[in-house]
MARDO-775459 format. One record per residue (C-alpha): x, y, z. Coordinates in nm, 3 decimals, padded with zeros to 5 digits. Each point is the difference from the previous one (the first is absolute). Layout:
rec c1 X; c2 Y; c3 Z
...
# end
This chain:
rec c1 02.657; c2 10.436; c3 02.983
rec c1 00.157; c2 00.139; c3 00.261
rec c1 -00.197; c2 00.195; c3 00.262
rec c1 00.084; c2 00.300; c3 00.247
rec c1 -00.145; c2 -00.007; c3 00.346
rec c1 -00.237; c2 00.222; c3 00.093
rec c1 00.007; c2 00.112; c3 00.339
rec c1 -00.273; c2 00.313; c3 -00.047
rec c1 -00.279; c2 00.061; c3 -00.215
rec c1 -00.041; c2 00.396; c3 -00.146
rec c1 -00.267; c2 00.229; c3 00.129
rec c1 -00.140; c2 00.244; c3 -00.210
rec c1 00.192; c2 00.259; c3 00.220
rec c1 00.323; c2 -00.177; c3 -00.057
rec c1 -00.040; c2 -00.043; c3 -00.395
rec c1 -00.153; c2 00.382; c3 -00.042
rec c1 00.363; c2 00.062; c3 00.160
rec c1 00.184; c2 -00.232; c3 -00.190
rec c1 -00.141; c2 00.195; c3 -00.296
rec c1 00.059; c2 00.327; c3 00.135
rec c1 00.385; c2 -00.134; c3 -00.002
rec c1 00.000; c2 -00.068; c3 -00.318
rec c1 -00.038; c2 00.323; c3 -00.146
rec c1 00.238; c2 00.191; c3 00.206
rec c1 00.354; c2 00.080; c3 -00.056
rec c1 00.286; c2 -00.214; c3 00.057
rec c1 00.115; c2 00.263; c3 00.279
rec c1 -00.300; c2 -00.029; c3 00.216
rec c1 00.051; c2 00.081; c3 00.377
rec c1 00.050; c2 -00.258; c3 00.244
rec c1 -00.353; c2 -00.172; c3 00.182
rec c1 -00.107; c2 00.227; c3 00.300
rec c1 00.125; c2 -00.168; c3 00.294
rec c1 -00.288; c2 -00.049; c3 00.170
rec c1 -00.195; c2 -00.136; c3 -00.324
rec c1 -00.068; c2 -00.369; c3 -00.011
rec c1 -00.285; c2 -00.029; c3 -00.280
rec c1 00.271; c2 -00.129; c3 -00.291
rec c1 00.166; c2 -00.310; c3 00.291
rec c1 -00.162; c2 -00.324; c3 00.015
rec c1 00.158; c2 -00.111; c3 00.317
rec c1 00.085; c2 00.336; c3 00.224
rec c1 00.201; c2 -00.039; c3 00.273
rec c1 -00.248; c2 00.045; c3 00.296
rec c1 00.056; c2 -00.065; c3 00.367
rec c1 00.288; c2 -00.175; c3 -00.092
rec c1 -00.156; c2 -00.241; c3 -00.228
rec c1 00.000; c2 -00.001; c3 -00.390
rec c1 -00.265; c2 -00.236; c3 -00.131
rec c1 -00.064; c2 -00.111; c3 00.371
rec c1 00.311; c2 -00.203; c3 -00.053
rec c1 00.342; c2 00.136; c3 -00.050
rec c1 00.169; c2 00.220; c3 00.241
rec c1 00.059; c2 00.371; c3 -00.037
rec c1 00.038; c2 00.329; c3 00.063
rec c1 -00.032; c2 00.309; c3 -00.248
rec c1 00.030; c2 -00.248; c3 -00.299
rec c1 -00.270; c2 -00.046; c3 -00.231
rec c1 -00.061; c2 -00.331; c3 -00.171
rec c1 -00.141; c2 00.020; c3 -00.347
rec c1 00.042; c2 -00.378; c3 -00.162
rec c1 00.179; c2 -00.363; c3 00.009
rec c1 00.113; c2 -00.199; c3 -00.263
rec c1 00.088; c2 -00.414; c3 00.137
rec c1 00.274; c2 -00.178; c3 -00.095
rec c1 -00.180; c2 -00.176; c3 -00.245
rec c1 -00.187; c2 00.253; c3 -00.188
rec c1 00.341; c2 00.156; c3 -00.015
rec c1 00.121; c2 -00.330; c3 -00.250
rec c1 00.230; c2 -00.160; c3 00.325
rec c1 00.024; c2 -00.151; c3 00.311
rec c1 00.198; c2 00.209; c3 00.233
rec c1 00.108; c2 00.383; c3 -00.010
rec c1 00.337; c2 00.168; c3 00.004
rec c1 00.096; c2 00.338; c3 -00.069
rec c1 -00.177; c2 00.255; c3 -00.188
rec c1 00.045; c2 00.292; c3 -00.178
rec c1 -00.222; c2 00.272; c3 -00.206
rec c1 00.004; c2 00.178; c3 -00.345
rec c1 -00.190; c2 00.312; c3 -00.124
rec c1 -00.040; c2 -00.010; c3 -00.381
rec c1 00.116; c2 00.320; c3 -00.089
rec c1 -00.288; c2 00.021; c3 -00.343
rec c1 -00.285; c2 -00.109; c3 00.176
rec c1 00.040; c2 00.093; c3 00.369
rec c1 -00.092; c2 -00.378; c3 00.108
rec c1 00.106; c2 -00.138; c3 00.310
rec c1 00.163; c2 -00.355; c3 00.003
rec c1 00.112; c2 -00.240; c3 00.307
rec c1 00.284; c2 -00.216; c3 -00.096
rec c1 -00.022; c2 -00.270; c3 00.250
rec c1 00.236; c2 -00.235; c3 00.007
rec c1 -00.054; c2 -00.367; c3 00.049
rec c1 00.191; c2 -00.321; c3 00.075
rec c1 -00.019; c2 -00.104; c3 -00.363
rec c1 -00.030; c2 00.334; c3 -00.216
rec c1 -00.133; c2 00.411; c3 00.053
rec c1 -00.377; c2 00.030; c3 -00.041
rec c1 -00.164; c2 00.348; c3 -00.179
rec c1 -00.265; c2 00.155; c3 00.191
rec c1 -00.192; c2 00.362; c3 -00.138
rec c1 -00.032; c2 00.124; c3 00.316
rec c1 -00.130; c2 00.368; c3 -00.153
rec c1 -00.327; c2 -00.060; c3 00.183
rec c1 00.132; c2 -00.109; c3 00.293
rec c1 -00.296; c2 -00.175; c3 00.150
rec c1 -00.092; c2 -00.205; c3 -00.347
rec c1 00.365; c2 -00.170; c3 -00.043
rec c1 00.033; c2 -00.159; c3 -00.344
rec c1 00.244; c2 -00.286; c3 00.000
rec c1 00.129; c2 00.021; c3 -00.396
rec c1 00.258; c2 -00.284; c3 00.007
rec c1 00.346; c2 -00.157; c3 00.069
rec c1 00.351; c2 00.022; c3 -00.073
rec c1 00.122; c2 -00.339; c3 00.051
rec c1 00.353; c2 -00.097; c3 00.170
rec c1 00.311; c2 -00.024; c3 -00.283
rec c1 00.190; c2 -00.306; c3 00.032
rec c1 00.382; c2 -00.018; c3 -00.039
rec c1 00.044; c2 -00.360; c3 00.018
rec c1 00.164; c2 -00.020; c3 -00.367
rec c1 00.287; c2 00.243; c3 00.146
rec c1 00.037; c2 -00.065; c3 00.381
rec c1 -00.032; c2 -00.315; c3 00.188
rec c1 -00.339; c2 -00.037; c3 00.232
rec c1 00.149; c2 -00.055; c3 00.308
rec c1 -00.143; c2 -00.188; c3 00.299
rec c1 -00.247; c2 00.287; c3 00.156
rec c1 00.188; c2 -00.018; c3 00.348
rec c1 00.323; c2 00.075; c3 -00.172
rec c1 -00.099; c2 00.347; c3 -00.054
rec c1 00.138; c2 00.167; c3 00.329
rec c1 -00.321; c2 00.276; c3 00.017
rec c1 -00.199; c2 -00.340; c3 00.056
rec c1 00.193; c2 -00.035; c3 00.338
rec c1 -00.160; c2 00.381; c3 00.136
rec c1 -00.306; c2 00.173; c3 00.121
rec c1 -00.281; c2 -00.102; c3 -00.241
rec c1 00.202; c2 -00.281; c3 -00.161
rec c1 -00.048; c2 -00.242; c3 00.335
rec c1 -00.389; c2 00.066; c3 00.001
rec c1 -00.215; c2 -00.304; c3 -00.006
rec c1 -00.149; c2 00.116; c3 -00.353
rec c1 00.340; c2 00.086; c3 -00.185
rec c1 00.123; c2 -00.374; c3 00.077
rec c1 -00.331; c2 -00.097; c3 -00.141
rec c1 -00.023; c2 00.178; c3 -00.339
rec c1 00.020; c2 -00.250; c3 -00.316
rec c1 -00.027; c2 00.254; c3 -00.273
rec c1 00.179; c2 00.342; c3 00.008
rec c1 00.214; c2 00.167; c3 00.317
rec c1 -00.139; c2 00.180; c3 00.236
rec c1 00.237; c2 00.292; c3 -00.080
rec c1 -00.052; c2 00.253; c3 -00.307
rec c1 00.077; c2 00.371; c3 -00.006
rec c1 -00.109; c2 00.264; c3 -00.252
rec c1 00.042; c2 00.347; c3 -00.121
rec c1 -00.091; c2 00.219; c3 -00.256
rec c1 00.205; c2 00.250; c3 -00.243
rec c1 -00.053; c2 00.137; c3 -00.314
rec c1 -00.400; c2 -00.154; c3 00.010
rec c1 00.171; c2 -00.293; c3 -00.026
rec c1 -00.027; c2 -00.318; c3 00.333
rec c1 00.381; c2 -00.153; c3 00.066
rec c1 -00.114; c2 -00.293; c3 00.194
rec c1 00.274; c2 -00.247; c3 00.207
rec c1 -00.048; c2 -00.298; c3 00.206
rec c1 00.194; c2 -00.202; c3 00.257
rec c1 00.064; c2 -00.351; c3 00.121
rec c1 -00.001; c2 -00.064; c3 -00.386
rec c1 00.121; c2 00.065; c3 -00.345
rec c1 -00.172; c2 00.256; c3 -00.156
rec c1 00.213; c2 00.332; c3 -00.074
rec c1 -00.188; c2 00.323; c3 -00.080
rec c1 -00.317; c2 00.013; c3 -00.187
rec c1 -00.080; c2 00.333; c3 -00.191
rec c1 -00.399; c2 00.041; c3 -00.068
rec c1 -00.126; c2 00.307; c3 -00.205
rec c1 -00.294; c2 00.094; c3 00.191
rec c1 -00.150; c2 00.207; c3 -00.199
rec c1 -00.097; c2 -00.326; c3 -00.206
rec c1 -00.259; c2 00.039; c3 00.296
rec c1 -00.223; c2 00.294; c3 -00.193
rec c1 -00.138; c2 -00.338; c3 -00.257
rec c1 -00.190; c2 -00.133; c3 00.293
rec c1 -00.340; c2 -00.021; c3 -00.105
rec c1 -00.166; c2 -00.157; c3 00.333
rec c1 -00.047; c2 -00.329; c3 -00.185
rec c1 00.161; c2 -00.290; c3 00.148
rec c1 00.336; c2 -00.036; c3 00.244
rec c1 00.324; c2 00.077; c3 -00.167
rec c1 00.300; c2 -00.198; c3 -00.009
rec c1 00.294; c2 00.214; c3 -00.097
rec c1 00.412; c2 -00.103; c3 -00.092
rec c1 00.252; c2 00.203; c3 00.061
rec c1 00.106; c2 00.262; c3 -00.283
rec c1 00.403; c2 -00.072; c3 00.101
rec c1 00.215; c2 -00.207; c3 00.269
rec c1 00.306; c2 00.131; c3 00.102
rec c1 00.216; c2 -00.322; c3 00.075
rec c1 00.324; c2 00.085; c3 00.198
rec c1 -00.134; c2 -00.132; c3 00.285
rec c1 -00.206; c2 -00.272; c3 00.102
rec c1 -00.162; c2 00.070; c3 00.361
rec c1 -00.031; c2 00.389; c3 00.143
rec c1 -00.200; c2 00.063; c3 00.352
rec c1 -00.079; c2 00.332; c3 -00.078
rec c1 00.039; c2 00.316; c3 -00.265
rec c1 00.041; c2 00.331; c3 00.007
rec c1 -00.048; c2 00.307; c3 -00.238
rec c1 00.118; c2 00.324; c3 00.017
rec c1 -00.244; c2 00.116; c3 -00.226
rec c1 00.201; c2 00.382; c3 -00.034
rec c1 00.288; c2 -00.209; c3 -00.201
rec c1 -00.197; c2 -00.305; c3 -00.121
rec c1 00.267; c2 -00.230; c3 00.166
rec c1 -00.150; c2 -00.321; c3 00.156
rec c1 00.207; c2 -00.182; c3 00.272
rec c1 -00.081; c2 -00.394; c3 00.038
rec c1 00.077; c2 -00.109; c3 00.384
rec c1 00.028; c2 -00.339; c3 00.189
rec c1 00.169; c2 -00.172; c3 -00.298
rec c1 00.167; c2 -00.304; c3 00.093
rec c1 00.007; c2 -00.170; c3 -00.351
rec c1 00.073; c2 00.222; c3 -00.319
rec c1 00.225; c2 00.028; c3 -00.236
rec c1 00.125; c2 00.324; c3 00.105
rec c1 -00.021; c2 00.178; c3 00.363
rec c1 -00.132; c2 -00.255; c3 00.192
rec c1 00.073; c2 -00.348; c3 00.171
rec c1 -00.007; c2 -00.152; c3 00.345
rec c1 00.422; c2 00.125; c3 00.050
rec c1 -00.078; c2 00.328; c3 -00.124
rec c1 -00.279; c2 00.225; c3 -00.040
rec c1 -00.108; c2 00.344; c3 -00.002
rec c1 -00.205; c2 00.229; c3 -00.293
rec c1 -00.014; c2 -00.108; c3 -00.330
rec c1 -00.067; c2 00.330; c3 -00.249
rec c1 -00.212; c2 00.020; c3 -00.211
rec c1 -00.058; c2 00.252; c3 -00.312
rec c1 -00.412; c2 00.078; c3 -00.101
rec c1 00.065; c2 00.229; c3 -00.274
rec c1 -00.109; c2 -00.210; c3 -00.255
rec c1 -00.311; c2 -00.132; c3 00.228
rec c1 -00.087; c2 -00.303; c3 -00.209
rec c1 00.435; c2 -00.059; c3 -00.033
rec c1 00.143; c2 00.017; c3 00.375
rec c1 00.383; c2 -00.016; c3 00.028
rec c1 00.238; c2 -00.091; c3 00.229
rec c1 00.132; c2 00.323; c3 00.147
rec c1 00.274; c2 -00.115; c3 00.280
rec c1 00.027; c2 -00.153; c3 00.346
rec c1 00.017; c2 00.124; c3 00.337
rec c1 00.135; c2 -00.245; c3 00.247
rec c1 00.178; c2 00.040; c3 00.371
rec c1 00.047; c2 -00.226; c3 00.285
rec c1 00.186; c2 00.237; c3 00.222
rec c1 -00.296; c2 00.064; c3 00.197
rec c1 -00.016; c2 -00.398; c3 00.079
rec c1 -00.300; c2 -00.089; c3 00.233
rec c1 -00.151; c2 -00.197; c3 -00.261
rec c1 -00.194; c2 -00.264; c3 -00.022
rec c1 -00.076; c2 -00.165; c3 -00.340
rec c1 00.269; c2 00.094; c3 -00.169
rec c1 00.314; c2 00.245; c3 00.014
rec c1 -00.111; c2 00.370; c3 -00.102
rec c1 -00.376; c2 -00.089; c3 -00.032
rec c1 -00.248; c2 00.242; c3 -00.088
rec c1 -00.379; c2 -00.064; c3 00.117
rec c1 -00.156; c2 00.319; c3 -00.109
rec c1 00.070; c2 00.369; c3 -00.067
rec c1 -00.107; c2 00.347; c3 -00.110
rec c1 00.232; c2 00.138; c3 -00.290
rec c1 -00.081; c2 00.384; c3 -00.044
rec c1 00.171; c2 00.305; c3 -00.192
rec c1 00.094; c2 00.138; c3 00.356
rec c1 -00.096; c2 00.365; c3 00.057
rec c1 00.067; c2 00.023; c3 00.420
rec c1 00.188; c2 00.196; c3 00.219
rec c1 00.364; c2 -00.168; c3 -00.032
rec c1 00.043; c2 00.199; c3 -00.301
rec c1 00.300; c2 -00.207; c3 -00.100
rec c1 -00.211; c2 -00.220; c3 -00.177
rec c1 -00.286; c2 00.208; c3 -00.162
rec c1 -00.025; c2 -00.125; c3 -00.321
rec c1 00.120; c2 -00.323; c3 00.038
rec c1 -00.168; c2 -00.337; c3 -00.003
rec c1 -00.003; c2 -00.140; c3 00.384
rec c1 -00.189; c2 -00.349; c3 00.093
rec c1 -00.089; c2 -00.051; c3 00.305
rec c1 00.065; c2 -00.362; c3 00.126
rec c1 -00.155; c2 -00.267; c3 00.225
rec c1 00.246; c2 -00.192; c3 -00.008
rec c1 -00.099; c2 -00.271; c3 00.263
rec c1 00.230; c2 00.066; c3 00.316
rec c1 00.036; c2 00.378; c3 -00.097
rec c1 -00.119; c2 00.287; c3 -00.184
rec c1 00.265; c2 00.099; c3 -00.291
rec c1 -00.027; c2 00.317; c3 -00.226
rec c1 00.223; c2 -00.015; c3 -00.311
rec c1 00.060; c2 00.241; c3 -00.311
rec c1 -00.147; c2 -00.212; c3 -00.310
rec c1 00.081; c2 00.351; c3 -00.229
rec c1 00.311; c2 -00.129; c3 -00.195
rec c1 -00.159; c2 -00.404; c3 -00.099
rec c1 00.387; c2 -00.090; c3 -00.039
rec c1 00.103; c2 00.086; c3 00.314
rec c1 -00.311; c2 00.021; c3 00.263
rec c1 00.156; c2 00.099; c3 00.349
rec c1 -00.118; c2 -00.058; c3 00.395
rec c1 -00.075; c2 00.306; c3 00.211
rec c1 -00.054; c2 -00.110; c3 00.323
rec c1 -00.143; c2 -00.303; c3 00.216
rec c1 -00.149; c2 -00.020; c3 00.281
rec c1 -00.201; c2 -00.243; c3 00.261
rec c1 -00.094; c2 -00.010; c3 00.336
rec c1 00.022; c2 -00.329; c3 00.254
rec c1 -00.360; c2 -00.067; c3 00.040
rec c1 -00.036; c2 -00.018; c3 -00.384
rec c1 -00.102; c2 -00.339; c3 -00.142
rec c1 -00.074; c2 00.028; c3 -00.345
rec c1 00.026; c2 00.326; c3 -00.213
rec c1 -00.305; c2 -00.114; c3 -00.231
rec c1 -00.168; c2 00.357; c3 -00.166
rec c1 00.002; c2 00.382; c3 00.023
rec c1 -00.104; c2 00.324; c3 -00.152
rec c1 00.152; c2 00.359; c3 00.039
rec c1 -00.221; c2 00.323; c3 00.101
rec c1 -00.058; c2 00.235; c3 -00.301
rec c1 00.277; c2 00.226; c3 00.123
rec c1 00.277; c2 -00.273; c3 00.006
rec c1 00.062; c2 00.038; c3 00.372
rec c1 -00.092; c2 -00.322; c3 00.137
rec c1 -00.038; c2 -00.378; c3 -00.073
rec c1 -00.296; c2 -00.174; c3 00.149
rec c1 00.068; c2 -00.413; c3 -00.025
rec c1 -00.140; c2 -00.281; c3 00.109
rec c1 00.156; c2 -00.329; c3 00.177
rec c1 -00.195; c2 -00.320; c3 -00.128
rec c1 00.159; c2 -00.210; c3 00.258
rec c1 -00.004; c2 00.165; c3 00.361
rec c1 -00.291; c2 -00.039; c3 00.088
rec c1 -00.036; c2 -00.352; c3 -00.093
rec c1 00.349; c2 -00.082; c3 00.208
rec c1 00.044; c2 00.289; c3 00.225
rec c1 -00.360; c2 -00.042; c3 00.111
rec c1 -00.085; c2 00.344; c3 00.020
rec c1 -00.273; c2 00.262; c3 -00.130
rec c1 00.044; c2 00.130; c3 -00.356
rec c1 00.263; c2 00.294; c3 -00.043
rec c1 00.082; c2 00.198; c3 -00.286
rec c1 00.344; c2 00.109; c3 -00.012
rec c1 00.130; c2 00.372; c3 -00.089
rec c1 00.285; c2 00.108; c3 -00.108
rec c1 00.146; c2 00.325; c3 -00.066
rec c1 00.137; c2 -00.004; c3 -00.376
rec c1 00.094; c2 00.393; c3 00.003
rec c1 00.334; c2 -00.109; c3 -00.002
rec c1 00.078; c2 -00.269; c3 -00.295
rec c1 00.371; c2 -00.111; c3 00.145
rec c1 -00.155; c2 -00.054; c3 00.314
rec c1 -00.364; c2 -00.064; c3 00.037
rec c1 -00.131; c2 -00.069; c3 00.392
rec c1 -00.245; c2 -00.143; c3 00.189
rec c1 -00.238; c2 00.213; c3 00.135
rec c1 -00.223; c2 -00.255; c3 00.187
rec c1 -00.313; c2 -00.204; c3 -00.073
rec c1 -00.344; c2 00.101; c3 00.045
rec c1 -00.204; c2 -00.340; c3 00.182
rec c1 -00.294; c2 -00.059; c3 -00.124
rec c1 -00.323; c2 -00.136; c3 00.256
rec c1 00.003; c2 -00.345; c3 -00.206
rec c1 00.238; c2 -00.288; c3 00.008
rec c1 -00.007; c2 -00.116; c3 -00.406
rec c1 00.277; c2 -00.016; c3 -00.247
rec c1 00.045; c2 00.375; c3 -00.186
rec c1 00.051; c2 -00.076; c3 -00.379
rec c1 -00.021; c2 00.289; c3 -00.243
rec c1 00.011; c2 00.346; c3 00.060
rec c1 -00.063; c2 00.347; c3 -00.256
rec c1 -00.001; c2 00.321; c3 00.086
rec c1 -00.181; c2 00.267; c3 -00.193
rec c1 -00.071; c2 00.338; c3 00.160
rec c1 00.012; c2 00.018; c3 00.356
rec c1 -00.094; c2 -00.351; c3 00.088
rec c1 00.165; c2 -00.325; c3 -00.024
rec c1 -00.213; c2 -00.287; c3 -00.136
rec c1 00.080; c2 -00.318; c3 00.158
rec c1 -00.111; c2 -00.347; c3 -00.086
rec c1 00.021; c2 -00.216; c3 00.269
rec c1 -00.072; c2 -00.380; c3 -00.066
rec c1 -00.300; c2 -00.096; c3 00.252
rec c1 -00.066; c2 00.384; c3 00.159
rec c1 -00.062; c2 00.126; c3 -00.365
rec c1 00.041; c2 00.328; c3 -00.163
rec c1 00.172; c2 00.207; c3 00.284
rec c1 00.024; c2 00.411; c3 -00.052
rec c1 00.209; c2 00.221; c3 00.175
rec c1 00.091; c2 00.365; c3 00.026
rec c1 00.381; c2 00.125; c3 -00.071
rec c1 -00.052; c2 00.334; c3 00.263
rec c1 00.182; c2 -00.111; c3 00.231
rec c1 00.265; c2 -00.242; c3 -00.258
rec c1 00.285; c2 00.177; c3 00.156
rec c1 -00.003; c2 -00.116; c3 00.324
rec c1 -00.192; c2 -00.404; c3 -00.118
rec c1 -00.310; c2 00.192; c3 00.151
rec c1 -00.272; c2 -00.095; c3 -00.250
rec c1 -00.372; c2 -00.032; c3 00.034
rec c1 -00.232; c2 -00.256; c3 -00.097
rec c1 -00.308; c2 00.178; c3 -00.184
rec c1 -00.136; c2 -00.268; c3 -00.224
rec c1 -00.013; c2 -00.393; c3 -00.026
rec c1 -00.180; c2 -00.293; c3 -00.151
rec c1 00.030; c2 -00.346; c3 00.043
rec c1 -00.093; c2 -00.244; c3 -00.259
rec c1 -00.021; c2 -00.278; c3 00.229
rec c1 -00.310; c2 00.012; c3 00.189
rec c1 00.081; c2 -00.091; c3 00.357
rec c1 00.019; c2 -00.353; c3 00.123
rec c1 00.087; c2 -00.112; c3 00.338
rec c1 00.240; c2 00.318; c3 -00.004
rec c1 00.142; c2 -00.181; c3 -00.255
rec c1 00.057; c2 00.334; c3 -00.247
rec c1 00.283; c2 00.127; c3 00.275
rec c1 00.224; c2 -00.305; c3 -00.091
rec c1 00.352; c2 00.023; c3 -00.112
rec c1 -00.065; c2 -00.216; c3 -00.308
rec c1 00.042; c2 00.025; c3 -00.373
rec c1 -00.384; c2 00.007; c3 -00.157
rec c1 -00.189; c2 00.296; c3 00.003
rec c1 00.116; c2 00.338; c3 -00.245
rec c1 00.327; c2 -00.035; c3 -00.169
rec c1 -00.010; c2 00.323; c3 -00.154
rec c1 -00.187; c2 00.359; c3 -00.133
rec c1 -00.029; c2 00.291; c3 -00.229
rec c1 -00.053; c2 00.266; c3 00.119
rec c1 00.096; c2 00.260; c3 -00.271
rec c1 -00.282; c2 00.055; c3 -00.224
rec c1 -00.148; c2 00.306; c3 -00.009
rec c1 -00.305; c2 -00.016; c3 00.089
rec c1 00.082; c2 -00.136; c3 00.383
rec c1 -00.109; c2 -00.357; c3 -00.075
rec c1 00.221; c2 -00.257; c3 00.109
rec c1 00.081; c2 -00.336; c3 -00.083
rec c1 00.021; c2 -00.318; c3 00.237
rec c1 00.133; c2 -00.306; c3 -00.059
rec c1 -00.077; c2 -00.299; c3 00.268
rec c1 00.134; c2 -00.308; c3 -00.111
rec c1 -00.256; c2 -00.244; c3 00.105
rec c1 -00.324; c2 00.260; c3 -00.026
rec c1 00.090; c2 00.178; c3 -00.341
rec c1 -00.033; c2 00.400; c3 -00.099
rec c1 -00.106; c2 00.230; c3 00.197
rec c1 -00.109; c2 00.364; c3 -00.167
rec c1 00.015; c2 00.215; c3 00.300
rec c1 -00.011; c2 00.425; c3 00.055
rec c1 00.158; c2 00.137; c3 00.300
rec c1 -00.144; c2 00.343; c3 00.164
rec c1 00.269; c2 00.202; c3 00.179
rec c1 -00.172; c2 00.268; c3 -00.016
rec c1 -00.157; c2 -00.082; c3 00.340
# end
């Protein structure tokens, strides 16, 4: 049987509310900001559950490692069935994505497990130190060297209501999951789930990306693959989700030009891929992804699959590794993160800004330093605030007011890593790779890859 922590019991108050919930509409306004009777763990004088960290964020449940089917925690992602209005956490682990209903967000259910694929049949397992992302940022922590089962990398996304899962450091390709297989769970017993497809033109991908206006999917980090991907050459493999349960190889966009690589000539690490609707009106209408592209930040024109095209470049000096990055709503700017300065460079966390308005030519506008000194690692951006994950200083969020001139303001935060010898303001890779932070209903998902989910609800209306 497999058991969810409780961190709370319900008072009368709490389930009379809980019931009150039930029976309104799915439109229901947003909590008061002021009202704390639905949180378990409020954020109060800084402390939620006279533990963690925080300031206007809200802590509502956890869900360890192991409840979660795994051992250690990777990126995450979320889904909102579309019949039944449920919630779900997709939280990705070192050796497959675990389900958790998340609907009530302080009673987690943990419904099962989508284990790993294995390409082995196809593509040769290679040593795990031959994989070049092995060689950066997370890949030289203590516990990534350490893992006997699974990789410590794995990247997910959702289209269509179906999961596209990828992993690297392994083969694997692209697993397709249906999840609205999810709606059978009856609350009986943990689930282990297959995939309903694997896409196998390549073996190892570091992360993917969906552009969920077109339903094209674009596999980065490949450096083994049958098409779009090795450690000469290496770039964004294409994919089509049309037919969700049939993906199909779409085309490949590839450029070294911009050199200042590391891993491999033309590597991709991560990128946003959007039907682009800014000011450089050039472009409107056409499919533009936004690349971190390790020494620089490249857009390109993915539009015609045959014949993708670059844009424009850019870097600046002090730049060590282009790692992550999100755009504001209105297409203006690019926030990214640097996984590797201030780990080297042994400096306080920056976010870097740059001005996208024009695609030929996008510039640095300057970084905005945060008070900490840990690693930045994921970044979204929905509304007027920037949600940042990062590693050991937790879930970091900022407002975009001042964006044009890297002037932003820290209103929110919460660390998962409950302070020890100061040891939560380390640049080091443990703490929250990722978060969610696009459902609805203001909850947001953590994931902290030695500590599990966290099911948190920022308040910015203070």
């Amino acid at each position: 049987m497999h058991f969810i922590k409780r961190y709370f019991f319900l008072t009368p108050l709490i389930a009379l509310g809980l019931l009150a919930q039930a029976c309104t509409t799915n439109s229901e306004p947003e909590p008061k900001p002021n009202d704390k009777s639905d949180i378990p763990f409020p954020c109060e004088n800084g402390k939620a559950n006279s533990k963690y960290d925080c300031n206007n964020v809200d802590l509502f449940s956890i869900v360890t490692p192991q409840e979660l089917g795994g051992d250690k925690l990777n990126d995450i992602w979320g889904w909102t069935d579309p019949e039944t209005k449920k919630q779900y956490a997709l939280v990705g682990l070192t050796d497959g994505v675990s389900f958790v209903d998340i609907t009530e967000p302080e009673n987690p259910i943990v419904i099962g497990k989508l284990d790993e694929s294995s390409l082995n049949q196809k593509y040769k397992q290679l040593p795990r130190w031959s994989y070049p992302s092995c060689m950066v940022g997370i890949g030289e922590a203590d516990y990534t060297k350490s893992l006997t089962k699974g990789t410590t990398w794995r990247d997910h996304k959702v289209y269509n209501n179906h999961l596209y899962v990828v992993s690297d450091a392994q083969p694997h390709g692209m697993q397709a999951f249906d999840l609205t297989r999810l709606r059978k769970y009856d609350g009986s017993t943990f689930q282990t789930f297959t995939h309903d497809f694997l896409y196998d033109k390549f073996s190892n991908s570091h992360n993917i990306v969906i552009n969920e206006e077109t339903g094209f999917a674009y596999a980065t980090g490949i450096t083994q693959g049958e098409l779009c991907g090795s450690q000469d050459s290496t770039g964004l493999h294409m994919v089509d989700l049309s037919d969700p349960k049939n993906p199909t190889f779409a085309g490949c966009y590839i450029d070294s030009s911009p050199g200042n690589y590391r891993i491999a000539p033309g590597y991709i690490h991560d990128a946003q891929c959007v039907t682009y609707s800014g000011p450089d009106t050039e472009y409107t209408g056409q499919e533009v992804c936004f690349n971190s592209a390790e020494g620089n930040v490249v857009i390109a024109d993915v539009t015609d699959k045959e014949n993708p095209k670059t844009l424009g470049f850019n870097r600046v000096p002090d730049m060590y590794y282009s790692h992550q990055g999100w755009l504001t709503e209105d297409q203006n700017y690019f926030l990214m993160n640097d996984e590797l300065d201030e780990l080297n460079l042994n400096r306080n966390t920056k976010t870097y800004i740059w001005d996208v308005r024009d695609l030929d030519n996008p510039t640095f506008v300057g970084h905005y330093n945060h008070s900490t000194t840990t690693i930045d690692h994921n970044l979204y951006i929905k509304g007027n605030h920037a949600y940042e994950t990062n590693y050991k200083s937790g879930l970091r969020i900022l407002n975009l007011d001042g964006v044009a001139s890297a002037n932003l303001e820290e209103v929110a935060f919460f660390d998962t890593q409950p302070v020890l010898n100061n040891s939560s303001n380390e640049a080091s890779f443990d703490g929250t790779w990722s978060n969610f932070p696009f459902f609805d209903n203001g909850i947001v998902i953590l994931s902290d890859i030695s500590n599990g989910l966290f099911v948190v609800r920022p308040n910015l209306n203070n």
